[in-house]
C-alpha positions as CSV (number, residue, x, y, z in Angstrom):
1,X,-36.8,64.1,56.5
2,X,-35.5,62.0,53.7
3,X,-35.5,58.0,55.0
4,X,-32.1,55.9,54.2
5,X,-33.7,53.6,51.9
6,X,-34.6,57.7,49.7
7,X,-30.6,58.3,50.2
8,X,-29.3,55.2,49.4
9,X,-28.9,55.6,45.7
10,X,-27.4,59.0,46.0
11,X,-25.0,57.2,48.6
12,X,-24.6,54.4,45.8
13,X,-24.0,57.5,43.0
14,X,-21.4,59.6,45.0
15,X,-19.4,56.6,45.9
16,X,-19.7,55.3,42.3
17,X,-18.5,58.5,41.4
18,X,-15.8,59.1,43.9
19,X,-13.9,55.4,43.1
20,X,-14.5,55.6,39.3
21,X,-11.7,57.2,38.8
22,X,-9.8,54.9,40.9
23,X,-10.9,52.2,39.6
24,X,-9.7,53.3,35.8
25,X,-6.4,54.5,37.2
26,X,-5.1,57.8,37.2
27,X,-4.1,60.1,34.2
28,X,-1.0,60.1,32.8
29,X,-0.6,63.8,33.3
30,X,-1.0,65.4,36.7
31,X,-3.9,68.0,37.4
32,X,-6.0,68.9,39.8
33,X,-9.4,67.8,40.7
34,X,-11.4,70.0,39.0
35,X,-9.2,71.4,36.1
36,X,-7.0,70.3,33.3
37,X,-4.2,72.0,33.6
38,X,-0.5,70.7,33.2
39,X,2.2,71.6,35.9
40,X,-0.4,73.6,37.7
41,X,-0.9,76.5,35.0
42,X,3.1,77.3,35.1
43,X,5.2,77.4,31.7
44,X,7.4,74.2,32.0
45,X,9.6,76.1,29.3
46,X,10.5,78.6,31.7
47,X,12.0,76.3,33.8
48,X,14.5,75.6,30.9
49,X,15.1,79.4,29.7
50,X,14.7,81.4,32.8
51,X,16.0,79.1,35.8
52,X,12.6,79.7,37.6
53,X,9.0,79.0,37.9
54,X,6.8,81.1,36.0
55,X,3.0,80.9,35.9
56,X,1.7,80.7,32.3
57,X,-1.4,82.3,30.8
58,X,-4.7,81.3,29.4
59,X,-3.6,83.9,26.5
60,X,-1.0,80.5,25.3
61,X,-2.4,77.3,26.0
62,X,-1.4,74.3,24.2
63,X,-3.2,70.7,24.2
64,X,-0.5,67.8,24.6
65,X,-1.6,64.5,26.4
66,X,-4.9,65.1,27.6
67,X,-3.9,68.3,29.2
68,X,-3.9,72.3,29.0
69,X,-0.1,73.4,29.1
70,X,-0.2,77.2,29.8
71,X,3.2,79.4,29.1
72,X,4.2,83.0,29.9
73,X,4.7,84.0,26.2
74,X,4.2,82.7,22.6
75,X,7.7,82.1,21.8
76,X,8.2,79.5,25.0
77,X,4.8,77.8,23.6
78,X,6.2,77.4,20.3
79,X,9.0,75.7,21.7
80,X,7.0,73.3,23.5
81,X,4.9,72.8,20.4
82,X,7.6,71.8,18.8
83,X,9.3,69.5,21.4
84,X,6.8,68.7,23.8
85,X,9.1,66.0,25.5
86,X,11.7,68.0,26.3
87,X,9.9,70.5,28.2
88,X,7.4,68.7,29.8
89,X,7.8,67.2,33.4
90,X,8.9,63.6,34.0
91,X,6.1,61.3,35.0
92,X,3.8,63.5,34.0
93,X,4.4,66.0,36.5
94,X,3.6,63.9,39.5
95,X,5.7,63.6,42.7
96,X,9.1,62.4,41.2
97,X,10.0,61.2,44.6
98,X,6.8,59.8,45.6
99,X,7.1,58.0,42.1
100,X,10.2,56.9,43.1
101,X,8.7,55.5,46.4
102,X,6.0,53.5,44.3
103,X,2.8,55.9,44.6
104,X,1.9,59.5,42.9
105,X,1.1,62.7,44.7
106,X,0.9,66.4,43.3
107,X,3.7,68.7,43.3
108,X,4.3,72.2,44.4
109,X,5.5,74.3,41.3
110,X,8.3,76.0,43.6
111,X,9.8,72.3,44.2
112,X,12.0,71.5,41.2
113,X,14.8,70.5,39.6
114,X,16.2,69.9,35.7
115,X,18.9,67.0,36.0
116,X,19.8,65.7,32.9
117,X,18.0,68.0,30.9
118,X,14.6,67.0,32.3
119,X,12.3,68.8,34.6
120,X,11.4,67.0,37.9
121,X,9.0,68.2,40.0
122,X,8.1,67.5,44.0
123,X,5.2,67.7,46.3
124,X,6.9,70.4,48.4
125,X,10.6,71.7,49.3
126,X,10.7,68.9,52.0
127,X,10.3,66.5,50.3
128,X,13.0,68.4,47.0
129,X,15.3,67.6,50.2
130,X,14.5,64.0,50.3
131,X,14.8,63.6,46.9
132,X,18.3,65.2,46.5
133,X,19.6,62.9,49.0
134,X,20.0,60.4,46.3
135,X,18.6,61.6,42.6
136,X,20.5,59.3,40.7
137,X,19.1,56.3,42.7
138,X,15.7,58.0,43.2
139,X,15.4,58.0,39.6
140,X,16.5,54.7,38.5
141,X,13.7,53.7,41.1
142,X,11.0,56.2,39.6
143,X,11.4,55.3,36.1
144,X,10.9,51.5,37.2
145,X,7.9,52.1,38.8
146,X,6.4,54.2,36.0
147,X,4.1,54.1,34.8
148,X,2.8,51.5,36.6
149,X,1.9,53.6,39.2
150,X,-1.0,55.4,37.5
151,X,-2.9,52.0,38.1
């Protein structure tokens, strides 16, 4: 049996580990945990050209901002190539409500919206609803608190 003063340093090392990140803030570009995927692996230009979500594929990846961007076809990674900005989601594809309420959280790839000609994604469709109570307001409010949120 391993004694506390044997698991301390591992206790020291996880914890170093697990508020590391923290500490440095968070990424400017949502992904998960363990991956480095943008927009959870779906083709932000489809959003624009098709109205919907639709998962990209390793087969047309681009780099942009720290992160893999994955798209459904060459053409629609082209077009992000090109124009990254205008495809990609506002505040980095966290939240936009929570964003708006001063904090970041991930989103749902199903929960979205293009208003203005910018894609805004949500942590689920409850919270969409919350957001389109007031999306003018909620994104004056979001854009003031980014991107000071990532801290």
């Amino acid at each position: 049996m391993l004694s506390f003063r044997a698991l301390s340093p591992l206790y020291f090392l996880l914890a170093l580990v697990v508020a590391a990140p923290a500490a440095l803030g968070k990424d400017p570009i949502f992904t998960s945990t363990f991956s480095d995927v943008g927009a959870s692996g779906y083709d932000v230009v489809a959003y624009f050209k098709e109205n919907k979500p639709v998962e990209g594929s390793d087969a047309h990846e681009a780099e942009w901002m720290g992160a893999t961007w994955r798209f459904a076809s060459a053409e629609n990674k082209a077009a992000f190539e090109q124009d990254p900005e205008a495809y990609a989601p506002q505040y980095g594809g966290y939240c936009a409500w929570a964003v708006s309420q001063g904090y970041t959280a991930s989103t749902d790839p199903e929960a979205w919206s293009i208003v203005g000609g910018k894609l805004y994604l949500n942590y689920s469709k409850g919270v969409q609803q919350r957001w389109e109570q007031d999306i003018p307001g909620n994104i004056a409010k979001a854009d003031g608190n980014w991107p000071g949120v990532l801290n």
